[in-house]
PyMOL Python script that loads the backbone (N, CA, C, O; Angstrom):
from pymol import cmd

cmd.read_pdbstr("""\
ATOM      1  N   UNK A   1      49.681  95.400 133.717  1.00  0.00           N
ATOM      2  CA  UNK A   1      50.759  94.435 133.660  1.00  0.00           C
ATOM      3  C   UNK A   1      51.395  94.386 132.262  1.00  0.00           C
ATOM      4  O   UNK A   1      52.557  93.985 132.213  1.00  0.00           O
ATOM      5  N   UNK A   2      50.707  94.787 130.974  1.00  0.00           N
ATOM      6  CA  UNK A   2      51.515  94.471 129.843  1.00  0.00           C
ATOM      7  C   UNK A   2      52.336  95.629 129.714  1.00  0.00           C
ATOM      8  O   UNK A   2      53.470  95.546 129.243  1.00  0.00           O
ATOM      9  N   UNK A   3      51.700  97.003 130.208  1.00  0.00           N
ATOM     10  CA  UNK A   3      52.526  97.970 129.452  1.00  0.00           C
ATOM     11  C   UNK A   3      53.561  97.864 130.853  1.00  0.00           C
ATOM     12  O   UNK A   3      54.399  98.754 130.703  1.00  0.00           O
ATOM     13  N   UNK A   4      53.777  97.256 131.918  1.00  0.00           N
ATOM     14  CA  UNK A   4      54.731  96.780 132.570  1.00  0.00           C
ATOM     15  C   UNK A   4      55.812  96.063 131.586  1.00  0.00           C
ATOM     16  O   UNK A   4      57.005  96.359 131.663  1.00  0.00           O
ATOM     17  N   UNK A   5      55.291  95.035 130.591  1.00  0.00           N
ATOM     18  CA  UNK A   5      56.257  94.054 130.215  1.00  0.00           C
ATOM     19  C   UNK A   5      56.544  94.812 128.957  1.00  0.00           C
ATOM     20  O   UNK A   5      57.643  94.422 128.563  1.00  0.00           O
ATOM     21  N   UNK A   6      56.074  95.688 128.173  1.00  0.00           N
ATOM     22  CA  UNK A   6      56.395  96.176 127.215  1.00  0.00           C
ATOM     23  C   UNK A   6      57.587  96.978 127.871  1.00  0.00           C
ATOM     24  O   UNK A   6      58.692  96.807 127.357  1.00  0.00           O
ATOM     25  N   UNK A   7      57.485  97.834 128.947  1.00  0.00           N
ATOM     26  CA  UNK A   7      58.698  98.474 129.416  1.00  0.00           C
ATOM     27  C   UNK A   7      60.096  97.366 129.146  1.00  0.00           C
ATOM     28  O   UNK A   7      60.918  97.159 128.254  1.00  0.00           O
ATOM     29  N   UNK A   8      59.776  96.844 130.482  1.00  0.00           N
ATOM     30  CA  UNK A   8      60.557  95.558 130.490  1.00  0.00           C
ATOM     31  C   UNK A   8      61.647  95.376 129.237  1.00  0.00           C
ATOM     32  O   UNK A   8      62.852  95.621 129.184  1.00  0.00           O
ATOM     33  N   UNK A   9      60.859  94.928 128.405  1.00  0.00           N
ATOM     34  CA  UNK A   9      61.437  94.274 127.102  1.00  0.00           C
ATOM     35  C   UNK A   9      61.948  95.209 125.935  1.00  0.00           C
ATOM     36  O   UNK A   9      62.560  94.956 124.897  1.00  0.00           O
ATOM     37  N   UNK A  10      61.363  96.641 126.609  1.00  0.00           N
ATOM     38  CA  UNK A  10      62.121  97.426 125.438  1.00  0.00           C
ATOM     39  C   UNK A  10      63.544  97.957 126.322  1.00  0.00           C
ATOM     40  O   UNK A  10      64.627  98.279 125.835  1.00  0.00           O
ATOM     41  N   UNK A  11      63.172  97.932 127.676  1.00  0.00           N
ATOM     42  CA  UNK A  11      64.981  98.349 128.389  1.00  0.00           C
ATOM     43  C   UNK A  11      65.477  97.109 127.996  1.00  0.00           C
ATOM     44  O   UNK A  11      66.032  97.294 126.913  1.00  0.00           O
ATOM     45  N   UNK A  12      65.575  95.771 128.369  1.00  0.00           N
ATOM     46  CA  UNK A  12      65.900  94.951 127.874  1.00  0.00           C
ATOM     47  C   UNK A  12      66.835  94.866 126.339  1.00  0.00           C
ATOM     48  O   UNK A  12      68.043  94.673 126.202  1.00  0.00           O
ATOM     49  N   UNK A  13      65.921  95.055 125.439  1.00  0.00           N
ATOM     50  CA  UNK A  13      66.463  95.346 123.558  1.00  0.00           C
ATOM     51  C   UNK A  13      67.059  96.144 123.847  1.00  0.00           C
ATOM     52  O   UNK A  13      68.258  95.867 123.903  1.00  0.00           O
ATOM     53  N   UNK A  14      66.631  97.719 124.241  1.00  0.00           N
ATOM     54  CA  UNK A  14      67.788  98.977 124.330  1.00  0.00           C
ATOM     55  C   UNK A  14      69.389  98.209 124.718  1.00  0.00           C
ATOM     56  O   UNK A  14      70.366  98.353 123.983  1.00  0.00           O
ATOM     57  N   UNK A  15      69.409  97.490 125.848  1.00  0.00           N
ATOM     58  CA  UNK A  15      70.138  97.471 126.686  1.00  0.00           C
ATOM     59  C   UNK A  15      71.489  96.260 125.463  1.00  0.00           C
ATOM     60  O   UNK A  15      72.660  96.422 125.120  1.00  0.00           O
ATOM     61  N   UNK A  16      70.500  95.211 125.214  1.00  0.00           N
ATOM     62  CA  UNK A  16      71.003  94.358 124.243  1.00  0.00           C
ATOM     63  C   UNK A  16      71.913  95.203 123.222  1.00  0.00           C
ATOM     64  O   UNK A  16      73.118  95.054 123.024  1.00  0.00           O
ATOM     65  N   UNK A  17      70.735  96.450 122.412  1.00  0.00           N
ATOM     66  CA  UNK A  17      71.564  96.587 121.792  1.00  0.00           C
ATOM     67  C   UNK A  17      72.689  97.634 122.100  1.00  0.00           C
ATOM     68  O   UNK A  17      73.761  97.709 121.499  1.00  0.00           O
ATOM     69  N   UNK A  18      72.372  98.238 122.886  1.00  0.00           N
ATOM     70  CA  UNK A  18      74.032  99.073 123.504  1.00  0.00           C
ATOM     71  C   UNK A  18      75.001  98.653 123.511  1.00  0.00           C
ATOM     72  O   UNK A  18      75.922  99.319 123.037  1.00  0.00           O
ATOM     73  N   UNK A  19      75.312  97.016 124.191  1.00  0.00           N
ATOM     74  CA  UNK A  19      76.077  96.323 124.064  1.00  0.00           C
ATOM     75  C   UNK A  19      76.279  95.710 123.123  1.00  0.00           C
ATOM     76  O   UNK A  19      77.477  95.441 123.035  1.00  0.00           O
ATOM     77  N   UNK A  20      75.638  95.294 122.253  1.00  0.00           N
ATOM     78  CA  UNK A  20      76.363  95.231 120.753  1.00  0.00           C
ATOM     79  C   UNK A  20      77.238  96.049 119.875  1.00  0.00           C
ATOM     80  O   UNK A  20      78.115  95.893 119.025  1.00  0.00           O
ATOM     81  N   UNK A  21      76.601  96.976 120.469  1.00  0.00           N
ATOM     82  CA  UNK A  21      77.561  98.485 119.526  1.00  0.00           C
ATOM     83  C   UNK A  21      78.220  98.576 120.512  1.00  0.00           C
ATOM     84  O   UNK A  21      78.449  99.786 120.505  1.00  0.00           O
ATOM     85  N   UNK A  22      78.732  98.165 121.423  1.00  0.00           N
ATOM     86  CA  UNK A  22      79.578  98.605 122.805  1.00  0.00           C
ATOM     87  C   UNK A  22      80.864  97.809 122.194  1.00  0.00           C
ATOM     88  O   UNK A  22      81.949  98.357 121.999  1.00  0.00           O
ATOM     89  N   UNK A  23      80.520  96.100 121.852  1.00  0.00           N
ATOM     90  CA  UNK A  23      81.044  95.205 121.504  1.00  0.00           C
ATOM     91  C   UNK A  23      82.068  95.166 120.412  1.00  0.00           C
ATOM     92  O   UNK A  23      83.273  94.914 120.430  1.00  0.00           O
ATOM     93  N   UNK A  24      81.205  95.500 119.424  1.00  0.00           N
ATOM     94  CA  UNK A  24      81.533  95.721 117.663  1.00  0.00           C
ATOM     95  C   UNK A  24      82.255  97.352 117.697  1.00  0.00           C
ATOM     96  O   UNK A  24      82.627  97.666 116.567  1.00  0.00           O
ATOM     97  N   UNK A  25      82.516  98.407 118.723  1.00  0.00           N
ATOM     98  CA  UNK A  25      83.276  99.254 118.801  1.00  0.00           C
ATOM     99  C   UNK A  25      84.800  98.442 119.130  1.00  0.00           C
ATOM    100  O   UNK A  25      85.733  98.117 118.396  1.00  0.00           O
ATOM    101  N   UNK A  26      84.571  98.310 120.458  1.00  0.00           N
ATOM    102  CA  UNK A  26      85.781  97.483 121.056  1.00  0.00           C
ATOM    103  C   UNK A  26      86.567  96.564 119.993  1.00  0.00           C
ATOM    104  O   UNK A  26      87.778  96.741 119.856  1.00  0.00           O
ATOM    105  N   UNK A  27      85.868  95.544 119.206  1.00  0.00           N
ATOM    106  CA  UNK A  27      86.415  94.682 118.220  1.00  0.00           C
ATOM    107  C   UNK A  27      87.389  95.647 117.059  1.00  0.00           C
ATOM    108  O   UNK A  27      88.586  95.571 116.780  1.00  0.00           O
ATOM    109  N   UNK A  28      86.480  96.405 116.634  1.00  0.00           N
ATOM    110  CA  UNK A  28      87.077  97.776 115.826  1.00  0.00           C
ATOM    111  C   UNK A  28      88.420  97.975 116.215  1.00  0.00           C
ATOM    112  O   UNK A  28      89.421  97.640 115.582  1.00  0.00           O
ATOM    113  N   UNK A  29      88.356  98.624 117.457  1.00  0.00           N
ATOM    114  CA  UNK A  29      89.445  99.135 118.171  1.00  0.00           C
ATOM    115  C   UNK A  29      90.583  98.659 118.235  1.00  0.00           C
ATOM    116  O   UNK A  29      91.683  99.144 117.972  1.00  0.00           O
ATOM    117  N   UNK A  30      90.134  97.252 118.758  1.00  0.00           N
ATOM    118  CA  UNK A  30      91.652  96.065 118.656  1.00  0.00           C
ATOM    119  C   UNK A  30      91.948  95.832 117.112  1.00  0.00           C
ATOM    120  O   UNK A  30      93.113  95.604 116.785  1.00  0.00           O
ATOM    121  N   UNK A  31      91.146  95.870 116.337  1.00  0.00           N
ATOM    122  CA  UNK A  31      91.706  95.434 114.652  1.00  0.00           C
ATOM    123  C   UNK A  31      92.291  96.797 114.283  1.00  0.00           C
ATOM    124  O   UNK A  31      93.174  96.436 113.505  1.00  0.00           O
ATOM    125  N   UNK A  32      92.372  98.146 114.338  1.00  0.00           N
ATOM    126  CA  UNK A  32      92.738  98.977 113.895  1.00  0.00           C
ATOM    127  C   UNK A  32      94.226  98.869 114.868  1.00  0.00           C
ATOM    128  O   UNK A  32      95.239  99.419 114.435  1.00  0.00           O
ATOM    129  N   UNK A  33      94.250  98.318 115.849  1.00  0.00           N
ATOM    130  CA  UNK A  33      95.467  98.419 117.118  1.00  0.00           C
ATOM    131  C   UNK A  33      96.483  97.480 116.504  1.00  0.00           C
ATOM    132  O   UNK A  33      97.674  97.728 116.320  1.00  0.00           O
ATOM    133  N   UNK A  34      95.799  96.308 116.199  1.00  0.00           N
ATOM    134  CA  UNK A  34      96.666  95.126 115.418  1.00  0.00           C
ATOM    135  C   UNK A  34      97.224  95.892 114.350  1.00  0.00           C
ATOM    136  O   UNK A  34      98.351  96.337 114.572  1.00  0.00           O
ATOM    137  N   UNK A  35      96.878  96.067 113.610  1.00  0.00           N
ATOM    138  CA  UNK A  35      97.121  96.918 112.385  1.00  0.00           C
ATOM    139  C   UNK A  35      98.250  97.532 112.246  1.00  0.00           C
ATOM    140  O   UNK A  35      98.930  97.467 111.222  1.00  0.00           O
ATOM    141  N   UNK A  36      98.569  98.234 113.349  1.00  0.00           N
ATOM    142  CA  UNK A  36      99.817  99.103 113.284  1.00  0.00           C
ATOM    143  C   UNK A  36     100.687  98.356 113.758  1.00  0.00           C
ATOM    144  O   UNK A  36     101.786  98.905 113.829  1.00  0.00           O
ATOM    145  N   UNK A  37     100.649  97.280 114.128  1.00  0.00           N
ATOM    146  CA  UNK A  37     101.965  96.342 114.139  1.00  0.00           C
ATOM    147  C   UNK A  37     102.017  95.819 115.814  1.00  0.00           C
ATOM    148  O   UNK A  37     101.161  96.186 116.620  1.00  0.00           O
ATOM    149  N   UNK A  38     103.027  95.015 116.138  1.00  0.00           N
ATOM    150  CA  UNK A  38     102.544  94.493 117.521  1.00  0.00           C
ATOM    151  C   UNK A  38     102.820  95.348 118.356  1.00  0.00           C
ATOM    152  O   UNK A  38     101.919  95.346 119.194  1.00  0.00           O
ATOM    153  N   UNK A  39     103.821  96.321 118.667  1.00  0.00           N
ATOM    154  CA  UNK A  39     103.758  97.138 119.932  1.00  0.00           C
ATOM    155  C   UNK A  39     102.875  98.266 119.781  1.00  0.00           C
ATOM    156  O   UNK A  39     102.604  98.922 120.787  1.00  0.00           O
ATOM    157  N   UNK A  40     102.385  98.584 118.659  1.00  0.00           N
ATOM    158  CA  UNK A  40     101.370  99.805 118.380  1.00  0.00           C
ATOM    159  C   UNK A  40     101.913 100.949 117.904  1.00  0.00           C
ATOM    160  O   UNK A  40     101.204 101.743 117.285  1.00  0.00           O
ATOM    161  N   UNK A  41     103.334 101.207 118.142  1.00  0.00           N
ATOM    162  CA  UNK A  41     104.188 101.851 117.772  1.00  0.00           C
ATOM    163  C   UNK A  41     104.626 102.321 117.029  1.00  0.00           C
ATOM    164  O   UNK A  41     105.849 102.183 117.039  1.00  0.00           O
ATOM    165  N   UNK A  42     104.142 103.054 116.053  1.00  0.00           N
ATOM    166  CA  UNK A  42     104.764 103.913 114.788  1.00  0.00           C
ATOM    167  C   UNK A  42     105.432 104.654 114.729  1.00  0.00           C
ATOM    168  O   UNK A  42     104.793 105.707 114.716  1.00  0.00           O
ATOM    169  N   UNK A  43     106.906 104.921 114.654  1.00  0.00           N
ATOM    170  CA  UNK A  43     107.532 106.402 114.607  1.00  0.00           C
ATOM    171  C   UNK A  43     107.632 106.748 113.247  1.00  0.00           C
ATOM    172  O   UNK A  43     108.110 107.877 113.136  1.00  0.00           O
ATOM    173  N   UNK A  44     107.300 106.085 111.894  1.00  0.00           N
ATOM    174  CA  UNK A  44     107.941 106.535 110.867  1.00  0.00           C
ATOM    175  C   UNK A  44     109.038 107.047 109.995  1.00  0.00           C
ATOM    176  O   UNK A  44     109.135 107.654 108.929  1.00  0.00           O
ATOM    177  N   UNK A  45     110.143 106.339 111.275  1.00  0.00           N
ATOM    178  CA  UNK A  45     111.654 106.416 110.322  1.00  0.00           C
ATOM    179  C   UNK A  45     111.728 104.811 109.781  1.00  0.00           C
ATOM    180  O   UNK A  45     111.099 103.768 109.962  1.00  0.00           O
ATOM    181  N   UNK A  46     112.738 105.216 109.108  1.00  0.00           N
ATOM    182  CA  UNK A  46     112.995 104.297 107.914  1.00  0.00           C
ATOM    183  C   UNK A  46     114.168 102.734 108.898  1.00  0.00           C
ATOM    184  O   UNK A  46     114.819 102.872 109.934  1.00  0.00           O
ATOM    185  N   UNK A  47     114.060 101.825 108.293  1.00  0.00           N
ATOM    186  CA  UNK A  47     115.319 100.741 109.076  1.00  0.00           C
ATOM    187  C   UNK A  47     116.216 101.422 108.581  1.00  0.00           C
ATOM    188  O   UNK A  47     116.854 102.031 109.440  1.00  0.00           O
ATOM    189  N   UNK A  48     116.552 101.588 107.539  1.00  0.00           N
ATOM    190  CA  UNK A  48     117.748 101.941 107.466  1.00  0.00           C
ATOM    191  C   UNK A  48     117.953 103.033 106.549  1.00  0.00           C
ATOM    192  O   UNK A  48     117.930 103.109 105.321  1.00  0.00           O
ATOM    193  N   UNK A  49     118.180 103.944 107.572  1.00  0.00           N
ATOM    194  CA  UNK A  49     118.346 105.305 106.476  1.00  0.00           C
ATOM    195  C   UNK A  49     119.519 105.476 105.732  1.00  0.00           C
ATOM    196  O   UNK A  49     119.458 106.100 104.672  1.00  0.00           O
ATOM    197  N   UNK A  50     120.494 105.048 106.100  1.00  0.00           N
ATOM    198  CA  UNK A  50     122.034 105.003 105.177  1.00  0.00           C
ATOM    199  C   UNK A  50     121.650 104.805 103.637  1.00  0.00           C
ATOM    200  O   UNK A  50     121.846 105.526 102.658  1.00  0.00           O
ATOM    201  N   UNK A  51     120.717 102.932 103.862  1.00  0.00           N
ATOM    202  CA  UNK A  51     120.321 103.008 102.059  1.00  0.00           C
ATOM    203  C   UNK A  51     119.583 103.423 101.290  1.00  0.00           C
ATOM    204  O   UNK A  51     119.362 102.951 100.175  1.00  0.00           O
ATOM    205  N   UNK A  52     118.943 104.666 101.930  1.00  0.00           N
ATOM    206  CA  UNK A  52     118.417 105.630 101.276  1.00  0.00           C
ATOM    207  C   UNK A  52     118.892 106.880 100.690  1.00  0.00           C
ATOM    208  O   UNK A  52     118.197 107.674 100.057  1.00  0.00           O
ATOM    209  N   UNK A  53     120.377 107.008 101.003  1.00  0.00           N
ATOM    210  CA  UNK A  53     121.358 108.383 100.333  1.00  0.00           C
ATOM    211  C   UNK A  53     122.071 107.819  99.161  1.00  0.00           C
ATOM    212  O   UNK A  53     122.926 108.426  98.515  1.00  0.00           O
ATOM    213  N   UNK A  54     121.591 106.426  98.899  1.00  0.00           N
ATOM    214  CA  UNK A  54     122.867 106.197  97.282  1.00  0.00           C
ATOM    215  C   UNK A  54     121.458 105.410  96.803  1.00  0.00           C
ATOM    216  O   UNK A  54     120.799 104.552  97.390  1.00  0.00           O
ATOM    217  N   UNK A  55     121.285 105.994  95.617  1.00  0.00           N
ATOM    218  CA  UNK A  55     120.173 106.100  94.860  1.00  0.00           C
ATOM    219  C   UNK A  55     120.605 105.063  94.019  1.00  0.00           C
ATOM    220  O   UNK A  55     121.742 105.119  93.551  1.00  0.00           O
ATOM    221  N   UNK A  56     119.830 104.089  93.749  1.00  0.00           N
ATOM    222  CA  UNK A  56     119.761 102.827  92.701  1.00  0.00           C
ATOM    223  C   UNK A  56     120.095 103.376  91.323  1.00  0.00           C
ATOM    224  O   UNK A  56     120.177 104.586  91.114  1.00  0.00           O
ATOM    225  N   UNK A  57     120.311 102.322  90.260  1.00  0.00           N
ATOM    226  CA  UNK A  57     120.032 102.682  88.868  1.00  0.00           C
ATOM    227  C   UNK A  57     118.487 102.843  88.402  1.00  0.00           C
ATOM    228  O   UNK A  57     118.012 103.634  87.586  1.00  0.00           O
ATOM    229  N   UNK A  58     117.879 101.883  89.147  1.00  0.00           N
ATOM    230  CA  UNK A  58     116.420 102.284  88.728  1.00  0.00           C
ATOM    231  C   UNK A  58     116.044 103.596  88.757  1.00  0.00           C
ATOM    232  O   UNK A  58     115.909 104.367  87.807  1.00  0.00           O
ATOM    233  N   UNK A  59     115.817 103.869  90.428  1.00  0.00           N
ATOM    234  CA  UNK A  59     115.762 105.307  90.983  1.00  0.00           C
ATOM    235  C   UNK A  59     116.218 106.521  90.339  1.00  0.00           C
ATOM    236  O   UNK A  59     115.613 107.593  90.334  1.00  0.00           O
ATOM    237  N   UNK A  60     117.724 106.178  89.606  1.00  0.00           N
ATOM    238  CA  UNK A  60     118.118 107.090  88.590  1.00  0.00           C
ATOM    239  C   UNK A  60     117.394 107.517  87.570  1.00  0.00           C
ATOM    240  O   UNK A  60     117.001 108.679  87.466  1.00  0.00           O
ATOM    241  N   UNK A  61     117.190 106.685  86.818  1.00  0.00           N
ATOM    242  CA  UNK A  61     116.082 106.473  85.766  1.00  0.00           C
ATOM    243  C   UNK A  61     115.143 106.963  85.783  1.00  0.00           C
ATOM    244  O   UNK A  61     114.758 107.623  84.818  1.00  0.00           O
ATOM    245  N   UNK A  62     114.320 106.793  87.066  1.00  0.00           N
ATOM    246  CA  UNK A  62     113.152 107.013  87.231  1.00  0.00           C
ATOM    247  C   UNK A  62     113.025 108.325  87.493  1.00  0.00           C
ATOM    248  O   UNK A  62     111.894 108.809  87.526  1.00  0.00           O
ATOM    249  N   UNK A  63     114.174 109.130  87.726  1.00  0.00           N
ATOM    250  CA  UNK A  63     114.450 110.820  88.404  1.00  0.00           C
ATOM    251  C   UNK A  63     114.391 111.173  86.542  1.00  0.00           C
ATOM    252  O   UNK A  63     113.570 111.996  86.137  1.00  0.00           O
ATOM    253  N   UNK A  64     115.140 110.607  85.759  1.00  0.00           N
ATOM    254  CA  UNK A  64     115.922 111.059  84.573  1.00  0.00           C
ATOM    255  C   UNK A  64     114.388 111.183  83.673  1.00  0.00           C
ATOM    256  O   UNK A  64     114.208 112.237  83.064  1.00  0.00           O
ATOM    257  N   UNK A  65     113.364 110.162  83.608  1.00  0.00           N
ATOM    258  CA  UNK A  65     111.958 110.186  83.100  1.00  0.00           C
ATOM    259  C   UNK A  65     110.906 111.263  83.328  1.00  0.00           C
ATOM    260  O   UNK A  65     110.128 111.816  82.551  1.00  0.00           O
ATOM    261  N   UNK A  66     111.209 111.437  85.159  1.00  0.00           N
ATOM    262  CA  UNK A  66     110.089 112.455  85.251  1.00  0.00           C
ATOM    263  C   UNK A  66     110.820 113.411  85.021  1.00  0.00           C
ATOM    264  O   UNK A  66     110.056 114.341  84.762  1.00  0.00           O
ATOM    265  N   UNK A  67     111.929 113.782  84.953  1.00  0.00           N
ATOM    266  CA  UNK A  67     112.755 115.306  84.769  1.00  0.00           C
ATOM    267  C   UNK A  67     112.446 115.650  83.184  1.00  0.00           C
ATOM    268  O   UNK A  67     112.157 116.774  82.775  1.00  0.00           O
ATOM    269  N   UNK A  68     112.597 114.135  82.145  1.00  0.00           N
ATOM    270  CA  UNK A  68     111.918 114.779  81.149  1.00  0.00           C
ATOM    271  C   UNK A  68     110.881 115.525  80.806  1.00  0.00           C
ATOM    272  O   UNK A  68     110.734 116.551  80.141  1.00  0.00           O
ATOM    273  N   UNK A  69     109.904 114.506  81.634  1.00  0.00           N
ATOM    274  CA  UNK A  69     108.074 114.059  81.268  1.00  0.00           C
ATOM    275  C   UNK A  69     107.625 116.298  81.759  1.00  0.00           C
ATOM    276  O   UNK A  69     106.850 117.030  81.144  1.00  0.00           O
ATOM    277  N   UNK A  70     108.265 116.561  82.672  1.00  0.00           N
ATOM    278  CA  UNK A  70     108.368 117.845  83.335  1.00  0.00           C
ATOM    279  C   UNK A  70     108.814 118.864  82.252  1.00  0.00           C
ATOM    280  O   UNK A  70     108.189 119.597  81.486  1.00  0.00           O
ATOM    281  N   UNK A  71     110.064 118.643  82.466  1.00  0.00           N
ATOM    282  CA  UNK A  71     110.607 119.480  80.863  1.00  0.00           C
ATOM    283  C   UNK A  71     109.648 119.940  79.528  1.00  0.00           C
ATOM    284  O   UNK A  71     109.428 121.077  79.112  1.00  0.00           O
ATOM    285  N   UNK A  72     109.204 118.740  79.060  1.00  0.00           N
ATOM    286  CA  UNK A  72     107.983 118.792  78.145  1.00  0.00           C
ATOM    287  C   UNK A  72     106.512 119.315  78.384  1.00  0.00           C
ATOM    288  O   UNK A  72     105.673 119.741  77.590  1.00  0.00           O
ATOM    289  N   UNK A  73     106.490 119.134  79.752  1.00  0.00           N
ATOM    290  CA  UNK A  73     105.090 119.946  80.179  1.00  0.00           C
ATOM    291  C   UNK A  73     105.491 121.629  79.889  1.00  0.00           C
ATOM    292  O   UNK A  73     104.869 122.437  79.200  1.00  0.00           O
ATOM    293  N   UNK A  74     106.427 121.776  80.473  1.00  0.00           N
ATOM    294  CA  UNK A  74     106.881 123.415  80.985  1.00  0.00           C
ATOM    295  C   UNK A  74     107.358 123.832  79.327  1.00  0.00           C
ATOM    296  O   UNK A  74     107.096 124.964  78.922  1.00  0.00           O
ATOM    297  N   UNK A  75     108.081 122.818  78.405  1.00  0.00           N
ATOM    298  CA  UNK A  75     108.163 124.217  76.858  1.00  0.00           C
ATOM    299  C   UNK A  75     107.054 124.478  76.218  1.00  0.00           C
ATOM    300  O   UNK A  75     106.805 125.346  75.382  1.00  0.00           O
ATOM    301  N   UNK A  76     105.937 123.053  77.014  1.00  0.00           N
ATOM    302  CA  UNK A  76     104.343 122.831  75.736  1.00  0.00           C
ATOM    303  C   UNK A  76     103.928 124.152  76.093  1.00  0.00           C
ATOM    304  O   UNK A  76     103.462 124.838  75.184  1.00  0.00           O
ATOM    305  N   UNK A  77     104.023 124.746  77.487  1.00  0.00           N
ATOM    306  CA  UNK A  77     103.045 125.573  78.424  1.00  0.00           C
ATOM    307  C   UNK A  77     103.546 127.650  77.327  1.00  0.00           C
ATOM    308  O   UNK A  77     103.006 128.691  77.700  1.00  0.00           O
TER     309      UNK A  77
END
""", "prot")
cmd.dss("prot")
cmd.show_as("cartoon", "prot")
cmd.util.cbc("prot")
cmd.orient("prot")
């Protein structure tokens, strides 16, 4: 009868814990689902691509810095 209940209680735990990791997968699943936003839907274009072809003053700048920072790598070399 015990090594009856030892069975028992270890399908039992097995079983417990399957469904925990069954559980804590599923939870996973939906937080990584949330994540990408409410329809799940990613295409990766931009809202608005128009204001991305006229380049800021910053953006300028920031082209005009690394074009230096580059320049100076390539006469050191």
């Amino acid at each position: 009868m015990t090594a009856f209940m030892e069975t028992v209680t270890n399908l039992l735990l097995i079983g417990t814990a399957g469904g925990l990791i069954w559980l804590l997968l599923r939870l996973r699943q939906r937080r990584r689902a949330s994540e990408r936003g409410i329809d799940g839907h990613y295409s990766g274009a931009a809202k608005d691509p128009g204001s991305l072809m006229e380049p800021d003053d910053e953006a300028l700048e920031e082209m005009e810095d690394l074009l230096q920072q580059a320049r100076y790598r390539h006469d050191g070399e």
